[in-house]
C-alpha positions in Angstrom: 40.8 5.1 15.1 42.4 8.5 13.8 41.4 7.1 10.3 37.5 6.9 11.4 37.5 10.0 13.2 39.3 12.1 10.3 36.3 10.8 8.2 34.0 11.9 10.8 34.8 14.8 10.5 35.5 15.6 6.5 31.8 14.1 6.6 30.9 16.3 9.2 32.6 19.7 7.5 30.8 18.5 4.1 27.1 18.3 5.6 27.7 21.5 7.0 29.1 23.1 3.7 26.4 22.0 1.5 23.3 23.4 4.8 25.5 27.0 4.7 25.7 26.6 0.1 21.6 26.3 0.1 19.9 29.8 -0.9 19.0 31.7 2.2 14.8 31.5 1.7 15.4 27.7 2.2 17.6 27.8 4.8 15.3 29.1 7.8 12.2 28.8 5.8 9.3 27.4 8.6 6.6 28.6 6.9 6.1 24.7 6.0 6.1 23.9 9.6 4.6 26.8 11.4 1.5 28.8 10.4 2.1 32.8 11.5 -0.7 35.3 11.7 0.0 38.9 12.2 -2.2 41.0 14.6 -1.7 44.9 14.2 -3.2 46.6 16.9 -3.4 50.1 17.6 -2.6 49.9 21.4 1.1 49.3 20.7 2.1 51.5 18.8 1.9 54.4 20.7 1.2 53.6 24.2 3.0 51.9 27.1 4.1 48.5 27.6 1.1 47.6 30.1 -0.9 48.6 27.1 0.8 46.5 24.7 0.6 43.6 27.0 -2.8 44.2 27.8 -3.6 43.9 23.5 -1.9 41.1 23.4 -3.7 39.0 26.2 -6.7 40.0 24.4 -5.4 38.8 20.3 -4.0 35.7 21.7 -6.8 34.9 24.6 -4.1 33.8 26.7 -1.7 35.6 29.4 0.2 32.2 31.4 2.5 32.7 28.5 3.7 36.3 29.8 4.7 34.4 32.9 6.5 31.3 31.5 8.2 33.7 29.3 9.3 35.9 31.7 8.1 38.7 29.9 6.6 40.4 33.4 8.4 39.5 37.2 6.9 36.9 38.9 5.9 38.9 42.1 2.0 39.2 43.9 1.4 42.5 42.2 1.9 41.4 38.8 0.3 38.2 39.3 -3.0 40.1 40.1 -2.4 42.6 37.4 -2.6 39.4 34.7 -5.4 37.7 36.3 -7.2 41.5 36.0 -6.2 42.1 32.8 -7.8 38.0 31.5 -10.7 38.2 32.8 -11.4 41.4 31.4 -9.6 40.7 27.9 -13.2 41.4 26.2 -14.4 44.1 27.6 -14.0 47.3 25.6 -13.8 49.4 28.5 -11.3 47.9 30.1 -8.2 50.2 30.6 -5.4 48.6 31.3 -3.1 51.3 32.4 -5.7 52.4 35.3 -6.0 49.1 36.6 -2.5 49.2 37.0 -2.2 52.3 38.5 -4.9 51.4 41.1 -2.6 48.5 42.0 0.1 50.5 42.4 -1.1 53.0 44.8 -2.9 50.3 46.8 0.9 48.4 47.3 2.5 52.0 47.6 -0.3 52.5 50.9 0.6 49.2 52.2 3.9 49.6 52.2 3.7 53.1 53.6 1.3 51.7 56.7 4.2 48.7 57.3 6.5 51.5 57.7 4.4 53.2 60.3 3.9 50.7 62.2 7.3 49.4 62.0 8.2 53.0 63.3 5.7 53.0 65.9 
């Protein structure tokens, strides 16, 4: 038993010291297995993260992805914001950043009118 798992592992510590031996572009090269495409867009560069997101609904025609990801909070407001921001992914005069700040206000009156009533 001690003799088997002694092998086990010199076999083990081998495999692994020939993988880390290998030059590095073979080591993590995926280029075999995936196929990358580089969008450059304007809109992130020098803009907010709304507009960043909003160009990259648009280049990749998608925006579940931004949920499953995490990359915006799963809460009612941001929900709407996304479905907003799909459906208009091709249309140039879309802005982003307003429709967001349109949503904004519209939660920041609701939640103003909760408290006055709650108050009253």
């Amino acid at each position: 038993m001690q003799v088997a798992l002694a092998g086990s592992f010199v076999a083990l510590n081998f495999g692994y010291w020939c993988t880390a031996s290998r030059r590095r572009t073979h080591s993590w090269n995926m280029s075999e297995i995936y196929h990358v495409v580089e969008h450059h867009t304007e809109h992130c560069i020098e803009s907010s993260y709304t507009r960043c997101l909003f160009a990259v609904i648009r280049a990749s025609d998608s925006a579940q992805w931004l949920k499953d990801t995490n990359a915006v909070p799963n809460t009612p407001f941001w929900t709407k914001w996304l479905e907003e921001a799909y459906q208009n992914r091709h249309d140039v005069k879309f802005d982003a950043v307003a429709e967001m700040r349109k949503l904004v206000t519209a939660q920041i009156s609701a939640l103003q009118r909760r408290q006055s009533i709650a108050r009253s």
